[in-house]
N, C-alpha and C positions, 0 to 999 in steps of 0.2 A: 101724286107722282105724275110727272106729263111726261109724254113721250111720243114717239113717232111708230107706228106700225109698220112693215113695209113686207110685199112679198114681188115677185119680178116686175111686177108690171106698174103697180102704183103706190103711192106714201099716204095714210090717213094720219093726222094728231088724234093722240090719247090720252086721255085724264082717268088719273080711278083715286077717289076719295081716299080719305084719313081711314072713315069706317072698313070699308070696301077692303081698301090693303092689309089694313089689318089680319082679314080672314082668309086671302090666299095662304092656300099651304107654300107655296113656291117662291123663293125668292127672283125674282125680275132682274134678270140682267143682260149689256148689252148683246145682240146675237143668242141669243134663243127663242126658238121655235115653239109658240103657241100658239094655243085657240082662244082669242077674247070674243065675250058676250056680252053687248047692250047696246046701249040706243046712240041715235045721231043726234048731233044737236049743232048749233053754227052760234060760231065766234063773231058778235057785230065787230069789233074793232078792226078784227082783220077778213074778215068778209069770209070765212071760209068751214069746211064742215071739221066736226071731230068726235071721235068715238068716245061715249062716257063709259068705261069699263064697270061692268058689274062682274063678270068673275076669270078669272083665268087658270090655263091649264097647259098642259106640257102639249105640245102637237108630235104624237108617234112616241111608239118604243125609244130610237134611236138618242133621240134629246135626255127622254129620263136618264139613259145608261149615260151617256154622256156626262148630267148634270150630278150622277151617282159615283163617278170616276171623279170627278175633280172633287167632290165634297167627299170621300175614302182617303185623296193623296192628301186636303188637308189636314185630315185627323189623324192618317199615318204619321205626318210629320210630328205631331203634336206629339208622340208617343202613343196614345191611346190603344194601339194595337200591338204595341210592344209583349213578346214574349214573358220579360220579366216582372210584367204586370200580372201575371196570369197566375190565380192560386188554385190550389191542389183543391180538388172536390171530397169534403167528407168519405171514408169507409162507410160509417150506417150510421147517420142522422136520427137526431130523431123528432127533430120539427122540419115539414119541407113547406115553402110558401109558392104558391102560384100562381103567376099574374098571366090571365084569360079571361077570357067571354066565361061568365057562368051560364049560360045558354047552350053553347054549342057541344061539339061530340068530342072536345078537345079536351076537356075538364072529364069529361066522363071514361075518355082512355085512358088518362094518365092515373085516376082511382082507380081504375080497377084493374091493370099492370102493378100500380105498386100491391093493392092485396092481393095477387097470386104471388110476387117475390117476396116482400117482406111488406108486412104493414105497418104506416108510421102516422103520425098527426100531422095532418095536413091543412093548413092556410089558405085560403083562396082568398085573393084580390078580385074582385071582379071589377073590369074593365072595356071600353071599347078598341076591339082591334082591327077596326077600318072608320075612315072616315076624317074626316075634321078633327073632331077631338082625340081620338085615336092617342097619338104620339104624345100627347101633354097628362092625357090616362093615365097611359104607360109609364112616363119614367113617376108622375104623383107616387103612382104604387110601389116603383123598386125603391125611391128614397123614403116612401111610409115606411117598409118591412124595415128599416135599418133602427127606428123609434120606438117599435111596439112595446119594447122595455118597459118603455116610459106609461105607456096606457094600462100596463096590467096583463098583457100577452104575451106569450112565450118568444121567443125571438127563432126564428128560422134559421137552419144551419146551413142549406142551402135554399137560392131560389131557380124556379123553373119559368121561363120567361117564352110564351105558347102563342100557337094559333094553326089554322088550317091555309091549306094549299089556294092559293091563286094568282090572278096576274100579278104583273108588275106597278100597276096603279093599285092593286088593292094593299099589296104588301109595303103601300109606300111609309107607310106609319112607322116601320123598323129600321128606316132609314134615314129618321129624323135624326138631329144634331143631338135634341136634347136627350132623346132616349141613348144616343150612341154614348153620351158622357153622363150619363146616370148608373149606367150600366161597369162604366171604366172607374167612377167614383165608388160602384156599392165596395161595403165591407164584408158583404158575403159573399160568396163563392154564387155566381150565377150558371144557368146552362140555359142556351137557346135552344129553342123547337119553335123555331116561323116557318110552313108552307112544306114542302116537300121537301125530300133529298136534295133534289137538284135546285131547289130554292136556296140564293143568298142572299142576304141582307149586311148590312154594319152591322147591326146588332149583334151577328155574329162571331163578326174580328172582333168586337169587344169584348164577346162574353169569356170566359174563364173556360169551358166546355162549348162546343155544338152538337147539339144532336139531327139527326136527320129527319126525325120525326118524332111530331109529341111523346107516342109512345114510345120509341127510345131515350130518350128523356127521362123518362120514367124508371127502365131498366140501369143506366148510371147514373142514375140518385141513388138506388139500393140494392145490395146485391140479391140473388135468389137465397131465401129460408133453407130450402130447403137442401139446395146445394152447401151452406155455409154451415151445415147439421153434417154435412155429410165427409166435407173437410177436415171438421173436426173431429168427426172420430175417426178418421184414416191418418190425424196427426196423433189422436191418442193410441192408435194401431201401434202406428211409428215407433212414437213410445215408449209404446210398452216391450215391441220388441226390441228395439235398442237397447234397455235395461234388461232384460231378459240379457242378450246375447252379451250384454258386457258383463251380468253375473255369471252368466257362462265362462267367458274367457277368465274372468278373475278367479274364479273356483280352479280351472283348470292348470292356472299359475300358480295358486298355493298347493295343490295339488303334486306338481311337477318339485318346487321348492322343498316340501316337506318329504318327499320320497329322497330327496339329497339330505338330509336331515338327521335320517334315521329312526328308530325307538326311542321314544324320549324315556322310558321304563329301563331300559340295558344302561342307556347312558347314565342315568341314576345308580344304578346297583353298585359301578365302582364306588361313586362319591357315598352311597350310603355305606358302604362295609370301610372303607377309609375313614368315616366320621365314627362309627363303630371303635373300631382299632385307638382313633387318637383319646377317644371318650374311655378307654378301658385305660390307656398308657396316663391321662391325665389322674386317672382316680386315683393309682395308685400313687402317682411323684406326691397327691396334696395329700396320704397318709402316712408317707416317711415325711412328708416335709411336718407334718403336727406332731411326730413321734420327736423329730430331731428338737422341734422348739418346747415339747416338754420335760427335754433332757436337760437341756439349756436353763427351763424356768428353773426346773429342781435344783441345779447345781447354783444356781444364783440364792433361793433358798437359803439353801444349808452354808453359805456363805453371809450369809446375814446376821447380825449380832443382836441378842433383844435390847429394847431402847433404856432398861431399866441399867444393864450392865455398861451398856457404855456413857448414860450419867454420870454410873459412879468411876469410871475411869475418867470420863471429863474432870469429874471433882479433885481426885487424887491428880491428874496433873495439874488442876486450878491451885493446887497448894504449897503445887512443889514449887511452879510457877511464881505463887507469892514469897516463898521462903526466899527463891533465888533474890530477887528484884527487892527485899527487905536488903538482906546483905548487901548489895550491890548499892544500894541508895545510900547507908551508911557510908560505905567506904569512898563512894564519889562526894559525898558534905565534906570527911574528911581532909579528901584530898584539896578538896575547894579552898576549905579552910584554912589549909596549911599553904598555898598558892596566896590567897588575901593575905597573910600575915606576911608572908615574903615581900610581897608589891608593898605594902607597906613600909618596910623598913626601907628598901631602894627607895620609895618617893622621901622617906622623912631625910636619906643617906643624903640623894642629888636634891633638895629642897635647898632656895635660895634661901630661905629664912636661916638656915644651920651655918651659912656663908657667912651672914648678917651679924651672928653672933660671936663671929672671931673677929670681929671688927670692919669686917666690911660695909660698902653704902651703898644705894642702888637709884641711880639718876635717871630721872625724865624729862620728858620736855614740856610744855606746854598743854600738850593734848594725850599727856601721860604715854607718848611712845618712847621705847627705851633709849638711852645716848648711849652707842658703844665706843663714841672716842670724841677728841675736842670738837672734831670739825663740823659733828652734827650738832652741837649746843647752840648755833648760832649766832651769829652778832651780838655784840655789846650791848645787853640793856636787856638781850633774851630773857623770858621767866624759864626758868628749870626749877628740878621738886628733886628734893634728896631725900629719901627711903632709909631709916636705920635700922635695926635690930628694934624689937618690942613692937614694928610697925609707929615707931616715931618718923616724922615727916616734917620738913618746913620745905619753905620759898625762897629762893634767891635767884638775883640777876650776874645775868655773866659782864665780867669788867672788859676792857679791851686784853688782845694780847696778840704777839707776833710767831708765825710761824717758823720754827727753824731757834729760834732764842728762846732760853729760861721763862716759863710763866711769872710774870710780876709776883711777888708776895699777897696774897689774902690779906685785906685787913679782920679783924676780928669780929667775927660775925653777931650783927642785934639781935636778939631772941626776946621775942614776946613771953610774957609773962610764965604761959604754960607751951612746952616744949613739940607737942604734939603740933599744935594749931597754929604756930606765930608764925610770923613772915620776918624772913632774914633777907639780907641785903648783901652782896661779897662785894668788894673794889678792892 
């Protein structure tokens, strides 16, 4: 880093090594007010002297608050002090983790505040909380306690993040960046204890809780045993007299209820002498009612016939039965018979054949349907069939002939040999 030094009166140039800056705690920048320490030494090239820095430091109160203000409005903006970053502190834990000097009297008030209110298991980190390393301690330890899972240790419910009262240069460690954003990253509920009451720090706007001193610290991480024994039985007090006084008033309601109510004993005597009364009027309706149904059976009884006597009245009408329906059958054959011989003599009366044998003949045509006059014989050369008496039959063709004039004469008709089967010829 080169730079220039300057205070009213005169300007020296300053160098401070790679190594060197490294280890200031303070970041350098323009227009602040320090105190550097080390040697002169002179620049041949430009002929002149210059300070080789070996260490630097804040000059005065004023600078640090200064330089403490402007690195708070940073972090304010970043969120990091944000209210709704802020989580609720366990009721009663039961791992607390401590990052402190294990030296000092700081570690030694907060054990032994938590064994007069309640006792829990307790973590200690030990750390330095002044100094150079200080601040890089501090936050190693708040992001160890977030891991310990992972080692085989119990994980802390909450942490208590400590140290004793002094200036403003010693408490500068809790004002470091990194601790301020270790503290806004942890996953557990932290509570600060740096320096006195009237000590503040960042580490404070970030933590979750501040206490004003270690030992308060201690007392909101846990509440008092012996008070919290004491709560509880003035809630079981409570309790019991609220149950108490609600079975009081309830008694008191069915109480009042049932005195509107009455004797449930009186109120029964009606209904039992009324079940009485209908139990005596029932008994007796179902002994005339069995008297009247065995009046009923007897009289059906003695109207019943033995099955022997009315077989034989079956039989005796099974006879009569057949006599009748013998007669009857006769005289319906009879009548049949005398009905066939009638239809008989009408069919042999109106039979064409009885026609046939006074001389008459019975002509067809072709396809054997009847001719009943010239005009259905057909044309000249038609086949017709003439029908005699004895079912004789021949053939002949019709000759010409004119309507309205005498039929030509027949010539004498050929016959085949035998008179049934021959085929005859008219012209």
């Amino acid at each position: 880093m080169y730079s220039s030094l300057k205070d009213q009166g005169a300007v020296i140039d300053a160098v401070c090594w790679k190594g060197t800056l490294a280890k200031i705690d303070l970041k350098p920048e323009e227009g602040l007010e320090v105190i550097c320490t080390g040697r002169i030494s002179t620049f041949p090239q430009r002929s002149n002297y210059q300070l080789i820095v070996e260490s630097m430091e804040l000059a005065g109160e004023g600078a640090l608050l200064k330089m403490l203000e402007e690195r708070r409005k940073k972090l304010l903006a970043e969120g990091l002090f944000a209210p709704q970053r802020k989580r609720p502190i366990p009721f009663l834990p039961d791992v607390i983790g401590v990052v402190t000097s294990p030296t000092g009297a700081v570690i030694r008030d907060i054990l032994h505040r938590l064994s007069d209110r309640f006792p829990r298991h307790v973590l200690v980190w030990p750390v330095l909380v002044q100094g150079e390393q200080a601040a890089a301690q501090v936050a190693a330890a708040i992001r160890g306690f977030q891991s310990l899972p992972a080692h085989g240790l119990p994980r802390p419910d909450v942490l208590i993040v400590a140290r004793g009262g002094g200036s403003l240069e010693d408490l500068m460690g809790f004002n470091d960046e990194g601790v301020v954003r270790a503290i806004a990253e942890s996953k557990i509920p932290v509570i600060s204890a740096i320096g006195h009451e009237t000590d503040t720090t960042l580490a404070d706007y970030a933590a979750d809780l501040r206490a004003p001193t270690p030992t308060g610290a201690a007392e909101m991480a846990v509440p008092v045993r012996a008070a919290l024994a004491q709560q509880i039985l003035e809630y079981e007090q409570r309790l019991a007299s609220g149950m108490n006084r609600f079975l009081a008033e309830s008694r008191h309601r069915l109480e009042a209820r049932s005195a509107g109510l009455g004797d449930p004993a009186r109120l029964l005597e009606a209904q039992v002498q009324r079940l009485d009364h209908l139990g005596d009027k029932l008994s007796g309706l179902f002994g005339r009612f069995i008297e009247v149904k065995r009046s009923a059976l007897v009289e059906i009884a003695g109207a019943l016939v033995r099955p022997q006597e009315r077989l034989r009245e079956a039989e005796k009408a099974l006879s009569r039965w057949g006599e009748q329906l013998g007669a009857v059958g006769v005289k319906l054959l009879q009548d049949k018979d005398r009905d066939l011989k009638h239809a008989g003599k009408m069919l042999e009366a109106y039979s064409f054949e009885n026609i046939l044998q006074r001389g008459f003949a019975v002509v067809r045509d072709g396809e054997g349907a009847l001719i009943m006059d010239a005009a259905r014989a057909g044309g000249p050369g038609a086949s017709i069939e003439v029908q005699f008496r004895n079912d004789g039959r021949l053939r002949a063709q019709v000759s010409g002939s004119v309507k309205g004039q005498k039929d030509a004469p027949l010539k004498k008709p050929v016959r085949d040999k035998e008179f049934g089967g021959g085929q005859t010829s008219l012209f």
